[in-house]
C-alpha positions as CSV (number, residue, x, y, z in Angstrom):
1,X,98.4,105.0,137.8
2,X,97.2,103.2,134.7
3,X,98.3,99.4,133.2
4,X,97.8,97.3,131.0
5,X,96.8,94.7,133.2
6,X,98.4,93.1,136.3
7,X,101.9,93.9,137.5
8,X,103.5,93.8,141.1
9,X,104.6,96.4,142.9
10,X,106.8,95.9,146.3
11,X,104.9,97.2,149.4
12,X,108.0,99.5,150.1
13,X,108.1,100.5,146.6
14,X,106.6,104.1,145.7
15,X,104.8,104.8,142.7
16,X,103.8,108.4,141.8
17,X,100.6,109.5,139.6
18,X,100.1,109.3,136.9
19,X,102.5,106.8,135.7
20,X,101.9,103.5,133.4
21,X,102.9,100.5,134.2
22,X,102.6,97.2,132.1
23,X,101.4,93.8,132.2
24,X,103.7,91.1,134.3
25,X,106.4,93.9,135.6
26,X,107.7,93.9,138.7
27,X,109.3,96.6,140.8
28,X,111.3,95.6,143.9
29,X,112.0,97.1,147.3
30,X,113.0,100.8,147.6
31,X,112.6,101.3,144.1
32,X,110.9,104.8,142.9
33,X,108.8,105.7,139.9
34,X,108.4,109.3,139.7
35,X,105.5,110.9,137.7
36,X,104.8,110.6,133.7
37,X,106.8,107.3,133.8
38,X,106.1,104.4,130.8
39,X,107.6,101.2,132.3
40,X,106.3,98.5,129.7
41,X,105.1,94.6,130.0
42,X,107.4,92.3,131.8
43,X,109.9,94.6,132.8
44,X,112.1,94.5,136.4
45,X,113.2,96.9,138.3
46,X,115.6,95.9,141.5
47,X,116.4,96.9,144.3
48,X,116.8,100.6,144.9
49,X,115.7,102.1,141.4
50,X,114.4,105.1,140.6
51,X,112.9,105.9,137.0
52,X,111.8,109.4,136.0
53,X,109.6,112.0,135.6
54,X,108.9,111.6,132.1
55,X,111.0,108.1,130.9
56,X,110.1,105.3,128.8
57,X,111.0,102.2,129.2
58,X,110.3,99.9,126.7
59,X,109.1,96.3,127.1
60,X,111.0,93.1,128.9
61,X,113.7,95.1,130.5
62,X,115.8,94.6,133.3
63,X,117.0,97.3,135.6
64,X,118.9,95.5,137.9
65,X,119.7,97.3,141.6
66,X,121.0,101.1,142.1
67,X,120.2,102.3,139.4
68,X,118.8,105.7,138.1
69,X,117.0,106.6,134.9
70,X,116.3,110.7,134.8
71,X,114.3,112.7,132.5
72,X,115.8,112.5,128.9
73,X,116.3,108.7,129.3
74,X,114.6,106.0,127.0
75,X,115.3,102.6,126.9
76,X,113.9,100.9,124.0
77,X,112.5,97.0,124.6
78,X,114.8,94.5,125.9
79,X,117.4,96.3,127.1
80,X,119.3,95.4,129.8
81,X,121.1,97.5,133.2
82,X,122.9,95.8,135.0
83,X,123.9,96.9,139.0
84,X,124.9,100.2,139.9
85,X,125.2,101.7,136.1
86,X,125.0,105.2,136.0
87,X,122.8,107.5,133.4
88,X,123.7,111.4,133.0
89,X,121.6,114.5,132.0
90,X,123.3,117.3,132.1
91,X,126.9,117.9,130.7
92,X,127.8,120.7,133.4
93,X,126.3,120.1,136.7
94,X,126.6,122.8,139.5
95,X,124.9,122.9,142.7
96,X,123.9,125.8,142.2
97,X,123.1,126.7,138.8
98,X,119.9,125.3,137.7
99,X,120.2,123.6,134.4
100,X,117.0,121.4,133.7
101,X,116.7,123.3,130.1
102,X,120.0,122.0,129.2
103,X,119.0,118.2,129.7
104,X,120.1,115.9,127.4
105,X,118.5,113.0,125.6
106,X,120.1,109.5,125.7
107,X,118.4,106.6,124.0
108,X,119.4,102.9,124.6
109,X,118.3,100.7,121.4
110,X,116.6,97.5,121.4
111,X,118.1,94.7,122.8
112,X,121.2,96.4,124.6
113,X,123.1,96.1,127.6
114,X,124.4,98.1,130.1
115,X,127.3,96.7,131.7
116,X,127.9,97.1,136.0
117,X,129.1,100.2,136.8
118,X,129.3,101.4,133.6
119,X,128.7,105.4,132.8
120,X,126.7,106.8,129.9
121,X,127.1,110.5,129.7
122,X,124.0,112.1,128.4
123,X,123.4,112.9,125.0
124,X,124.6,109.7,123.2
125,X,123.0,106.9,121.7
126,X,123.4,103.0,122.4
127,X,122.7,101.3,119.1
128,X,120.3,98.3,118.8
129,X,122.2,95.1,120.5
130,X,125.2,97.1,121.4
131,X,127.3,95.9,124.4
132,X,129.0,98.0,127.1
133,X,131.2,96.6,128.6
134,X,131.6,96.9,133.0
135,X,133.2,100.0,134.7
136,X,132.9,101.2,130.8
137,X,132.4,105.6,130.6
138,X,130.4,106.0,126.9
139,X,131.4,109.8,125.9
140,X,130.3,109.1,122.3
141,X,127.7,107.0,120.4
142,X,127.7,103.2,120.3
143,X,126.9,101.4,116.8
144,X,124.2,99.0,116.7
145,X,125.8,95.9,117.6
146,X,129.2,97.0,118.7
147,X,131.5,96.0,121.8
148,X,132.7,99.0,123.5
149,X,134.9,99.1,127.0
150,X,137.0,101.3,129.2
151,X,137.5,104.6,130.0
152,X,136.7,106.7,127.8
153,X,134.9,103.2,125.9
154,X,136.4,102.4,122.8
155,X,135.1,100.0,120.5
156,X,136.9,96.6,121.1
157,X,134.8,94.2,118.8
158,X,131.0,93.2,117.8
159,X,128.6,90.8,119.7
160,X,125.5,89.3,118.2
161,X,121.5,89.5,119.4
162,X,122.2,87.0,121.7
163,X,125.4,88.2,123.2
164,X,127.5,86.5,122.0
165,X,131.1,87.9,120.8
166,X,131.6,87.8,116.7
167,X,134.5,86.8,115.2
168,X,136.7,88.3,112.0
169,X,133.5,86.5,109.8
170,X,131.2,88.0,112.0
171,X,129.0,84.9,112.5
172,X,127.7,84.5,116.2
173,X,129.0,81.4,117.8
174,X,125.9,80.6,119.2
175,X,122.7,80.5,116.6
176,X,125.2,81.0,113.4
177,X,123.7,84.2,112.6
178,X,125.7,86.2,109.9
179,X,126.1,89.8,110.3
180,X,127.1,92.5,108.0
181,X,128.6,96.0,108.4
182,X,125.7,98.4,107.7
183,X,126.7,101.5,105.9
184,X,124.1,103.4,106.5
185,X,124.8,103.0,110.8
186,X,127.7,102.5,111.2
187,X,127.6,99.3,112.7
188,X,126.1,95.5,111.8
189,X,123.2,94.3,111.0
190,X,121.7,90.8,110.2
191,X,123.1,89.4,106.9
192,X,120.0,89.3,104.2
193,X,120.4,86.0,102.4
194,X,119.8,86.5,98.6
């Protein structure tokens, strides 16, 4: 196991080699890293986690408890998990068919969150700030900064870096921030003042 510097690990935690773990994480009881896992600086991993093989996780995330990142999994910095979400990796499990070619990516942009017992079938992309919603099933990408909720999610409005829910003007509540659609992605991002 290599880091940056110090991190905490709890005693009935289990860590396999190699793995990296960075600066001023923590990783709580009964979690489990599995090998070739990047967990960045300041990260937290509850309760009952288990990361990997071969994910990164980005800086000052949160993984809160029950929850499972699998191969194909990336979660850029900041994102957030919260309790019992569930990531995918393979379209068509069977028992008793072995699949682990057929893995697919998902990637969770910067600044994201997760919401409890929410789904994210593998293969699609959380945008940068995007918020899904609790109990919410994503069959289909998210745009960066886009609300999405129930089952199958469906976009139900836009939220702001900080959270916060935008309204028709699409200014965030909370700092003032003005947003703009992006037509390049699909979704917002911050207005440019000119």
């Amino acid at each position: 196991m290599s880091s940056d510097a110090n991190f905490f690990v709890h005693e009935s935690a289990y860590v396999d080699l190699p793995s990296s773990i960075g600066e001023g994480s923590k990783i709580w009881h009964f979690a489990h890293v599995l090998p070739n896992t990047v967990i960045g600086r300041n990260c937290v991993l509850g309760q009952n986690v288990v990361v990997g093989p071969n994910v990164r996780i980005g800086d000052n995330c949160k993984i809160q408890n029950n929850v499972s990142l699998y191969k194909g999994v990336e979660l850029e910095d900041g994102v957030f998990c919260g309790p019992s979400c569930v990531f995918t990796n393979v379209l068509t499990p069977r028992a008793e068919v072995e699949r682990k070619d057929e893995f697919k990516p998902t990637l969770v942009g910067r600044g994201a969150t997760i919401g409890a017992n929410s789904t994210v079938v593998c293969g699609n992309r959380i945008g940068s700030y995007a918020m899904v919603a609790a109990g919410a099933v994503v069959t289909r990408d998210v745009p960066a900064h886009a609300l999405v909720a129930g089952v199958p999610a469906r976009p139900i409005g836009w939220v702001s870096r900080n959270g916060e829910r935008l309204d028709d003007r699409l200014v965030c509540p909370r700092t003032g921030e003005k947003y703009e659609i992006d037509p390049e992605g699909g979704g917002l991002r911050l207005k440019q003042d000119i």
